[in-house]
C-alpha positions as CSV (number, residue, x, y, z in Angstrom):
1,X,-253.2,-179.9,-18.0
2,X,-251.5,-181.3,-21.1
3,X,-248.9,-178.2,-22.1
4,X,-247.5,-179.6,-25.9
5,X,-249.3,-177.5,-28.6
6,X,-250.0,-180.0,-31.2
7,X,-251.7,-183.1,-29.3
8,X,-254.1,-184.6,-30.9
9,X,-257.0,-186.7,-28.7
10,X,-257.4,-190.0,-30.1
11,X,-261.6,-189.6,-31.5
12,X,-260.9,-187.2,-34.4
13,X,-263.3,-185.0,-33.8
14,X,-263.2,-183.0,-37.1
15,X,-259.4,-182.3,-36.7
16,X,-259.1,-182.1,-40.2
17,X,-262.3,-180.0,-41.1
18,X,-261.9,-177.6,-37.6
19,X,-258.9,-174.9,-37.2
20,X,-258.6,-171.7,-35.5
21,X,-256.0,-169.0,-34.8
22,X,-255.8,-166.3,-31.9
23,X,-253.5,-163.3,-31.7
24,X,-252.8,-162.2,-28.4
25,X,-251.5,-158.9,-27.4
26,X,-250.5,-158.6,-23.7
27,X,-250.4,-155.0,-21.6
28,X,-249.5,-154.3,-17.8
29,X,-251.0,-151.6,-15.6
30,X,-250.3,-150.6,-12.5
31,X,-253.0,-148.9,-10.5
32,X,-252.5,-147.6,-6.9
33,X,-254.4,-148.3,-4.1
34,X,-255.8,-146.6,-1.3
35,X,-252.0,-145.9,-0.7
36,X,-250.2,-145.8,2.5
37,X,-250.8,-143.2,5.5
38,X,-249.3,-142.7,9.2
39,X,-251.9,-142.3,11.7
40,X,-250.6,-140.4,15.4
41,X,-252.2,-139.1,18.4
42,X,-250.8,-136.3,20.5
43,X,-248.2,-137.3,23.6
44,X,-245.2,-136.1,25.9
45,X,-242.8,-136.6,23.6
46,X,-244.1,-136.3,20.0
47,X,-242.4,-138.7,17.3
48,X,-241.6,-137.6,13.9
49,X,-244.0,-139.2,11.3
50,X,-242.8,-139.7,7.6
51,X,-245.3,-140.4,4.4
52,X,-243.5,-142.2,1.4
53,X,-245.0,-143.6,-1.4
54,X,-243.9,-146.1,-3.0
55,X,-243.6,-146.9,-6.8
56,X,-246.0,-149.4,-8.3
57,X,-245.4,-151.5,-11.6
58,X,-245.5,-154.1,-13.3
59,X,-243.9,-155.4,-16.3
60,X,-244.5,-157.9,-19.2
61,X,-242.1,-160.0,-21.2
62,X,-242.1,-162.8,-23.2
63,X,-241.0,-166.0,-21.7
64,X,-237.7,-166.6,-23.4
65,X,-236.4,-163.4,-22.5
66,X,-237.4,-161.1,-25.5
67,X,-239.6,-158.4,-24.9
68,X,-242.2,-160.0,-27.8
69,X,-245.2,-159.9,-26.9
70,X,-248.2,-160.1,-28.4
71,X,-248.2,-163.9,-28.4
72,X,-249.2,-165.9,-31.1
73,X,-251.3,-169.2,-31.0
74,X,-251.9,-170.5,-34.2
75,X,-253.5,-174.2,-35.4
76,X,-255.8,-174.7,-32.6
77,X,-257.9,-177.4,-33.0
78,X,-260.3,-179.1,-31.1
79,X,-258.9,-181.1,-28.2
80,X,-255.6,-179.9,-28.6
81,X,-253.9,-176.9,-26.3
82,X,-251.5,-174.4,-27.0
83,X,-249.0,-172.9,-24.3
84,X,-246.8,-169.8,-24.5
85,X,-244.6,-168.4,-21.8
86,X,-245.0,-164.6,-20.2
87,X,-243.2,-163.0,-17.6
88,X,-245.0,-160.9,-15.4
89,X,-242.8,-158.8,-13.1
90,X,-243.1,-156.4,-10.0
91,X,-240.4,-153.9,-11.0
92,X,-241.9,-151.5,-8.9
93,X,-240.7,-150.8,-5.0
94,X,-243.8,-151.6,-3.1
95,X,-245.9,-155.1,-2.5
96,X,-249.3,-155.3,-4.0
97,X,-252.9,-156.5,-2.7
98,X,-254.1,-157.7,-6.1
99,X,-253.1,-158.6,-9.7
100,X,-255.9,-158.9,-12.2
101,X,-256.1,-160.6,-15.3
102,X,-258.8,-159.7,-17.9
103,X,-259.4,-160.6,-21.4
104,X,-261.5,-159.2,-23.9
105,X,-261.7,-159.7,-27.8
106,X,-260.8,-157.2,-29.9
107,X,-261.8,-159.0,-33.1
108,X,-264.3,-161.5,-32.2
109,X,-266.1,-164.9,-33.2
110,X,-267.4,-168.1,-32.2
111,X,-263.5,-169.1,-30.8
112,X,-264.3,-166.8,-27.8
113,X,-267.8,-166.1,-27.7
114,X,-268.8,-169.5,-27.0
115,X,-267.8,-170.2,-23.3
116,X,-268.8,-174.1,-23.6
117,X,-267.0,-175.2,-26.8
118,X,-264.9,-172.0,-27.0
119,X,-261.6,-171.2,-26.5
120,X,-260.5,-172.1,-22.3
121,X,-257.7,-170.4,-20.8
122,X,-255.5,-171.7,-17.9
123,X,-252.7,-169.8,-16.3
124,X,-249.9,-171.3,-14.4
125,X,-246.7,-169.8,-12.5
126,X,-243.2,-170.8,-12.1
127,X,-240.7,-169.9,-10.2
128,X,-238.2,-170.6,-12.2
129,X,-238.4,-170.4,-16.4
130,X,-240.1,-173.1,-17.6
131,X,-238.5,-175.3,-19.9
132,X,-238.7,-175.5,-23.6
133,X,-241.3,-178.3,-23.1
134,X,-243.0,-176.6,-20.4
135,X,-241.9,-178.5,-17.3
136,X,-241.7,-176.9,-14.1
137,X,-238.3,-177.6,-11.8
138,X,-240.4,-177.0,-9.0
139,X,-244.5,-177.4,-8.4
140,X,-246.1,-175.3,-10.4
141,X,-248.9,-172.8,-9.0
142,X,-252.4,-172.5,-10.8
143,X,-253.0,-168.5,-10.8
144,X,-256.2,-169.0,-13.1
145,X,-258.2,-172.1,-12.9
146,X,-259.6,-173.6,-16.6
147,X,-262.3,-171.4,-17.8
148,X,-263.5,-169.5,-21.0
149,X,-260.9,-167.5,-22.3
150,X,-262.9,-163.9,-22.1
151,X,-262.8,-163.1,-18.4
152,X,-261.9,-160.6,-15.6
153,X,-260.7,-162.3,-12.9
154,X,-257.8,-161.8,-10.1
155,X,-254.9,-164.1,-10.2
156,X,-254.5,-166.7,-7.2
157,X,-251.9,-165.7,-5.1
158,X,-249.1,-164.6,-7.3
159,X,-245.9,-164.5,-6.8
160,X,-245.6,-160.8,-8.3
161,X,-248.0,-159.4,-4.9
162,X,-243.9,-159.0,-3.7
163,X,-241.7,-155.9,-5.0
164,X,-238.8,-157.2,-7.2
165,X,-240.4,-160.8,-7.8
166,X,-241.1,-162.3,-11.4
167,X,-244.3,-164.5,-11.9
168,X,-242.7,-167.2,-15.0
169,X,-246.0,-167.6,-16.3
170,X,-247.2,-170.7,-18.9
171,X,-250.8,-169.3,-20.6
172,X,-252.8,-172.3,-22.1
173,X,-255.4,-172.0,-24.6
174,X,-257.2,-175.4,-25.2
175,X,-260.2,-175.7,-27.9
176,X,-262.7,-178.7,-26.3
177,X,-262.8,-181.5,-28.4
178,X,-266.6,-180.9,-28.4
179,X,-265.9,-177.6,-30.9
180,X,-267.6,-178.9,-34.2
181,X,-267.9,-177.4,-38.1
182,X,-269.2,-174.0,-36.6
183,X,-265.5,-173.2,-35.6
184,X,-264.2,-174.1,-39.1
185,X,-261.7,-171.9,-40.1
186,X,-262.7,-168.8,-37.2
187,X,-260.3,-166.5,-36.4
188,X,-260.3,-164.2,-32.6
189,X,-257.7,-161.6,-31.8
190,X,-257.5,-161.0,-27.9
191,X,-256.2,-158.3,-25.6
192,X,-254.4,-159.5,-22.1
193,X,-254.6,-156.7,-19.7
194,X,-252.6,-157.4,-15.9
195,X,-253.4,-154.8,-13.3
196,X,-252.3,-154.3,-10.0
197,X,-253.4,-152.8,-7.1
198,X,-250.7,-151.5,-4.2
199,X,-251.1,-153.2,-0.9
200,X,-252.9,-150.7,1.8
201,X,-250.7,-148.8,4.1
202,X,-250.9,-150.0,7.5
203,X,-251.3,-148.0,10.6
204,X,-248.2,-146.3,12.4
């Protein structure tokens, strides 16, 4: 995945004609689970059993430290990607099962209805902050494999799943270089949501 937000591909593919903005606005939720529970049968010598819960969240942030976000990714145009950095924390004190990503468009048009020649998404983690070039110190992990950008899906093992752990995420929109004249001069805002889901209790 090529992160620098201006490239331009070599066949100029109506570079000139094509342009597109997106707004993004990110929000966290945290949902619980099925939560934890003990689970005891009668004996001699009867041992105390305890029930905590535990306190799920999670937290967004923009990349460079400021708490800006929505994000804004503006001069897309076909073949070219765009990259902006998001912090996604667990500030909560218990791990989770699940972290979900879904997008949807709250001001629509051909940018993200067209799933082909649309707007793609990619999400990577870091576990370090990326540099101002987006370069990873380490390997980078792929949470959301290349796709259109309106989607529900769950993240690929994130870091985050652990209490106190920060996912230092790079989001990359790319426009295909197959977009043509239709996307001329189309605008989309879109809506991040993350939600989590606590890890199940296990038996005691």
């Amino acid at each position: 995945m090529n992160a620098s937000s201006t490239k331009r591909i070599a066949r100029r593919v109506s570079v000139a004609k094509v342009m597109g903005s997106v707004g993004i606005v990110g929000a966290a939720a945290a949902v619980a689970g099925l939560g934890t529970f003990g689970a005891f049968t009668d004996s001699t010598a009867p041992a105390p059993v305890s029930i905590q819960s535990g306190i799920v969240s999670i937290d967004l942030a923009a990349g460079d430290g400021t708490a800006t976000v929505p994000l804004a990714f503006d001069g897309v145009v076909p073949g070219a990607s765009v990259t902006r950095a998001l912090n996604l924390v667990n500030d909560g004190d218990s791990d989770l099962s699940a972290v979900r990503l879904a997008t949807v468009a709250t001001e629509s048009s051909v940018m993200d209805t067209d799933a082909v020649h649309g707007l793609q998404m990619t999400v990577l983690s870091c576990p370090v902050a990326w540099t101002s070039d987006f370069t990873c110190a380490v390997p980078a992990t792929e949470l959301l494999a290349p796709g259109p950008v309106i989607d529900d899906a769950e993240l690929s093992d994130p870091a985050s799943l652990a209490a106190g752990v920060t996912d230092h995420l790079a989001v990359t929109l790319s426009l295909p270089a197959s977009a043509g004249d239709a996307f001329k001069d189309q605008s989309s805002e879109l809506a991040l949501t993350f939600s989590a889901t606590q890890r199940d209790g296990a038996t005691r």
